[in-house]
DOKEKE-34678 format. One line per field, with one value per residue: residue number from 1; x, y, z of N, C-alpha, C in turn; chain. Coordinates in pm, 1 decimal. Each point is the difference from the previous one (the first is absolute). Layout:
BEGIN
seq: [NUM, ...]
n.c1: [X, ...]
n.c2: [Y, ...]
n.c3: [Z, ...]
ca.c1: [X, ...]
ca.c2: [Y, ...]
ca.c3: [Z, ...]
c.c1: [X, ...]
c.c2: [Y, ...]
c.c3: [Z, ...]
mol: [A, ...]
***
This chain:
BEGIN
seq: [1, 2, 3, 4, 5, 6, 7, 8, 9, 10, 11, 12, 13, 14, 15, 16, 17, 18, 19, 20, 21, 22, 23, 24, 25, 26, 27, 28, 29, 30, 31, 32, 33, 34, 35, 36, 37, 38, 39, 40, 41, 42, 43, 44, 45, 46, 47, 48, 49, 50, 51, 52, 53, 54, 55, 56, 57, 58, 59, 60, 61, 62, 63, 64, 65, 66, 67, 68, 69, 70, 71, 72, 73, 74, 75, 76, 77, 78, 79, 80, 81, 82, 83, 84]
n.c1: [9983.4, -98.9, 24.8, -59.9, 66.3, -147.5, -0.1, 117.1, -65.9, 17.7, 5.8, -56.1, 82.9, -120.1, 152.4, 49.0, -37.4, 11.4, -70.3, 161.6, -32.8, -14.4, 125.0, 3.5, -70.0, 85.9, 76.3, -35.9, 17.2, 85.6, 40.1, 103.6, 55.4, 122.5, 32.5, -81.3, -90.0, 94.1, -21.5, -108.4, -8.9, 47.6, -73.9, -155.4, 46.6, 34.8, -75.2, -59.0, 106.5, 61.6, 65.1, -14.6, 129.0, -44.6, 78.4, 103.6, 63.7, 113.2, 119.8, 107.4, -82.6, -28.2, 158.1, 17.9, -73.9, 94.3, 121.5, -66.8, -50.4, 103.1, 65.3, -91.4, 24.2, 111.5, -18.7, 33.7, -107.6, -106.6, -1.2, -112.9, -89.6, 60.6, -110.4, 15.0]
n.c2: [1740.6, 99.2, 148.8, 88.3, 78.8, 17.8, -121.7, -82.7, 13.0, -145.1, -47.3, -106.1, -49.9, -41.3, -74.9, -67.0, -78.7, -90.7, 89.1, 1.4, 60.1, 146.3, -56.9, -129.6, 71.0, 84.6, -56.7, -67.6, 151.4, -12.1, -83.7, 48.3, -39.3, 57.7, -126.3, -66.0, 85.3, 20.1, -168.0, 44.7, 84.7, -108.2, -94.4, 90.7, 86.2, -97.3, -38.4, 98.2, 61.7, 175.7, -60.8, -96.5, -59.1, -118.4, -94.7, -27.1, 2.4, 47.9, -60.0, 90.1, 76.7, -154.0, -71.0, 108.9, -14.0, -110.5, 68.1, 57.9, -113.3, -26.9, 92.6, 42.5, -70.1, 110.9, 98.9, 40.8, -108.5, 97.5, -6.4, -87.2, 104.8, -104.9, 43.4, 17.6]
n.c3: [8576.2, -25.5, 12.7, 15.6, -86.8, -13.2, 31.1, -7.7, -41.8, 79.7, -125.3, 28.2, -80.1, -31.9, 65.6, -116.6, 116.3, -171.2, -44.1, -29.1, -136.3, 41.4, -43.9, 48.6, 120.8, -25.1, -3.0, 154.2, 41.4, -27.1, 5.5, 9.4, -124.3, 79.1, 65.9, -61.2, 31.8, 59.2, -8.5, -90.3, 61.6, 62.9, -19.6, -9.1, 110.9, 23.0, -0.2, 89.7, -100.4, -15.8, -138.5, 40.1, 29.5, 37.6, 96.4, -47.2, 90.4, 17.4, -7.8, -36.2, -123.2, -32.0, 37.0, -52.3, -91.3, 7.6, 11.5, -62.3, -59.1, 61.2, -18.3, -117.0, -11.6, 68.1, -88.4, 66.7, 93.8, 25.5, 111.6, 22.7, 66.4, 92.3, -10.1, 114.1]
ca.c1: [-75.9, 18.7, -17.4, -54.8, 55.1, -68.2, -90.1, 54.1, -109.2, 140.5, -64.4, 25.5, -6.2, 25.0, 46.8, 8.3, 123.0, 100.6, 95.1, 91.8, 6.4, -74.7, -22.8, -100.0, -130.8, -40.6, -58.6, -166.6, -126.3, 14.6, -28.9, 165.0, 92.0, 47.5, 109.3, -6.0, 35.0, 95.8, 95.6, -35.3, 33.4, 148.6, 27.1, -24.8, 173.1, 108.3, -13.8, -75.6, 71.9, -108.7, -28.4, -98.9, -36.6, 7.8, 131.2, 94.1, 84.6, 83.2, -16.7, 19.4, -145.5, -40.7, -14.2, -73.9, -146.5, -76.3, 22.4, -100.5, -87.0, -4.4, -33.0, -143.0, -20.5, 37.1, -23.7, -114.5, -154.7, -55.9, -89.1, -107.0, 65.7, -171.1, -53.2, -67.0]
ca.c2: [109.5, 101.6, 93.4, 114.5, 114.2, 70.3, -65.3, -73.0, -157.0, -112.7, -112.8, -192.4, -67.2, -189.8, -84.3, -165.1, -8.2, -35.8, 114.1, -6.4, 91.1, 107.7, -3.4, -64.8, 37.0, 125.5, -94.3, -49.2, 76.0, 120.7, -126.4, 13.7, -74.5, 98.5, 1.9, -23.7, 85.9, 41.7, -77.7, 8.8, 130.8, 66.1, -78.9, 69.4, 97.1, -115.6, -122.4, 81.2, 134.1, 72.7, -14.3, -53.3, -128.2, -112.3, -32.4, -86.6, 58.0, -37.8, -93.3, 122.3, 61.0, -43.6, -41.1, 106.8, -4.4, -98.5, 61.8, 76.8, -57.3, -71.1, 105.6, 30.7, -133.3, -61.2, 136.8, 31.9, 88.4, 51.6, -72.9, 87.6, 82.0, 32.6, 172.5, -11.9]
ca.c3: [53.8, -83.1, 34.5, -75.1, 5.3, 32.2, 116.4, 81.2, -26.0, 23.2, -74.0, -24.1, -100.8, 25.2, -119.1, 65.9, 46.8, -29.7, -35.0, 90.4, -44.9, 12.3, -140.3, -11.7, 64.1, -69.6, -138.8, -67.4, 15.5, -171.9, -69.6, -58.4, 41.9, -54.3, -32.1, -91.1, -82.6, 20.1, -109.2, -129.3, -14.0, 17.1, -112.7, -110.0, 12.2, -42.4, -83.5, -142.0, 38.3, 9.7, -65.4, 50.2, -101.6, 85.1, -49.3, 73.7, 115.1, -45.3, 109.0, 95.4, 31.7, 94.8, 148.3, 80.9, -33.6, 126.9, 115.2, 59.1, 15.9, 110.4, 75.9, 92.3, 94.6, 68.3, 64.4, 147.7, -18.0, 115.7, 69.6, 81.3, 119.1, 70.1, 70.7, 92.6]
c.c1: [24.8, -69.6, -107.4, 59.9, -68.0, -98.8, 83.6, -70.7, 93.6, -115.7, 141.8, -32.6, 63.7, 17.6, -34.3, 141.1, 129.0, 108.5, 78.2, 79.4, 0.2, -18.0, -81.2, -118.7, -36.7, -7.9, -82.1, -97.6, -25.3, -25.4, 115.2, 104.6, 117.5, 128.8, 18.8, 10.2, 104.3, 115.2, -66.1, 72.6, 188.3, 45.4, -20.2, 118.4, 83.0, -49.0, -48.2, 53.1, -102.0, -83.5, -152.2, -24.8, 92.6, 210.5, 52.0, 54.1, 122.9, 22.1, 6.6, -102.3, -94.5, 23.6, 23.4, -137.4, -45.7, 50.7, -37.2, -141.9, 4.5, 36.3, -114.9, -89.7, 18.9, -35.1, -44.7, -109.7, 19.4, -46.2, -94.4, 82.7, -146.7, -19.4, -66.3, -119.2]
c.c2: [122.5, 92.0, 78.6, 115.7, 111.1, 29.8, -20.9, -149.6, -102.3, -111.1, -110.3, -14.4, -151.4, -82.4, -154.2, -9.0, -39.4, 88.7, 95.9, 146.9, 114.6, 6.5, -82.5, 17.6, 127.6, -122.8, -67.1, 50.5, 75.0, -155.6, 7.6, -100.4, 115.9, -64.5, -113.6, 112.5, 80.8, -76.8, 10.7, 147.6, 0.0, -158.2, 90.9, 86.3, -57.8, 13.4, 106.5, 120.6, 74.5, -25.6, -67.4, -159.0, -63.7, 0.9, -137.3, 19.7, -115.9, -96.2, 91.3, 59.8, -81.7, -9.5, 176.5, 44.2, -123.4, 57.1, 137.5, -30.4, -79.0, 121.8, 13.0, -97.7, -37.2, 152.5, -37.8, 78.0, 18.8, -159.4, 70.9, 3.0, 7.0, 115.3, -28.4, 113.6]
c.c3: [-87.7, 61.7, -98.8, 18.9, 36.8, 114.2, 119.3, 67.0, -43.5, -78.5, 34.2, -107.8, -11.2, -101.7, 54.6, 126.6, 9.6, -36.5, 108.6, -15.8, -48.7, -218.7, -69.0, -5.8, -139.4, -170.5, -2.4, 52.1, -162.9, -101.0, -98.5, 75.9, -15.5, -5.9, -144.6, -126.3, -12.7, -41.1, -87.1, -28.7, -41.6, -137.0, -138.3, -31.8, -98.1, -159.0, -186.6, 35.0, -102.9, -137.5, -16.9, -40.3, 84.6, -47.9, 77.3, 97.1, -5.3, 210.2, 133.3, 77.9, 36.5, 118.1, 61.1, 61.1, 86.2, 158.0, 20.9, 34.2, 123.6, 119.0, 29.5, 39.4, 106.0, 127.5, 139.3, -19.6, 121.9, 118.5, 54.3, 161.4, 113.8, 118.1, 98.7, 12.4]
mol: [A, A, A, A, A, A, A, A, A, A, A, A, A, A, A, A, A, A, A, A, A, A, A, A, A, A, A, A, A, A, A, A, A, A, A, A, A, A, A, A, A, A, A, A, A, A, A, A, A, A, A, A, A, A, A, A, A, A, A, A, A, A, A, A, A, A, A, A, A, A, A, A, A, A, A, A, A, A, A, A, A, A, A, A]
***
């Protein structure tokens, strides 16, 4: 449900009902995957410092780089919340 700031006018906005997710729902109304992108985002970190050229990561910086990666994986989303 979304509000108008100006109006106060209450829009439905309709997802599939599989979706369990208030994060979910906002990714496939926008057609983003965000949490994919967000392991591309934090692999690119790693992987290409500022210089700009791809590297090795030594075993360390990997298995860091895989435990932050499983952090946000593991983040808590929002659930949807039903309104009477």
């Amino acid at each position: 449900m979304l509000k108008c700031t100006s109006t106060g006018q209450l829009y439905y906005l309709r997802v599939p009902p599989r979706l369990k997710k208030v994060e979910h729902a906002r990714q496939w109304l926008c057609g983003i995957d965000i949490e994919a992108a967000e392991e591309v985002y934090v692999r690119e970190r790693w992987q290409r410092p500022a210089n700009g050229r791809n590297r090795v990561l030594s075993p360390s910086e990997q298995s860091v780089m895989e435990a932050e990666l499983l952090r946000a994986s593991e983040r808590e989303k929002l659930e949807f919340v039903a309104e009477a």
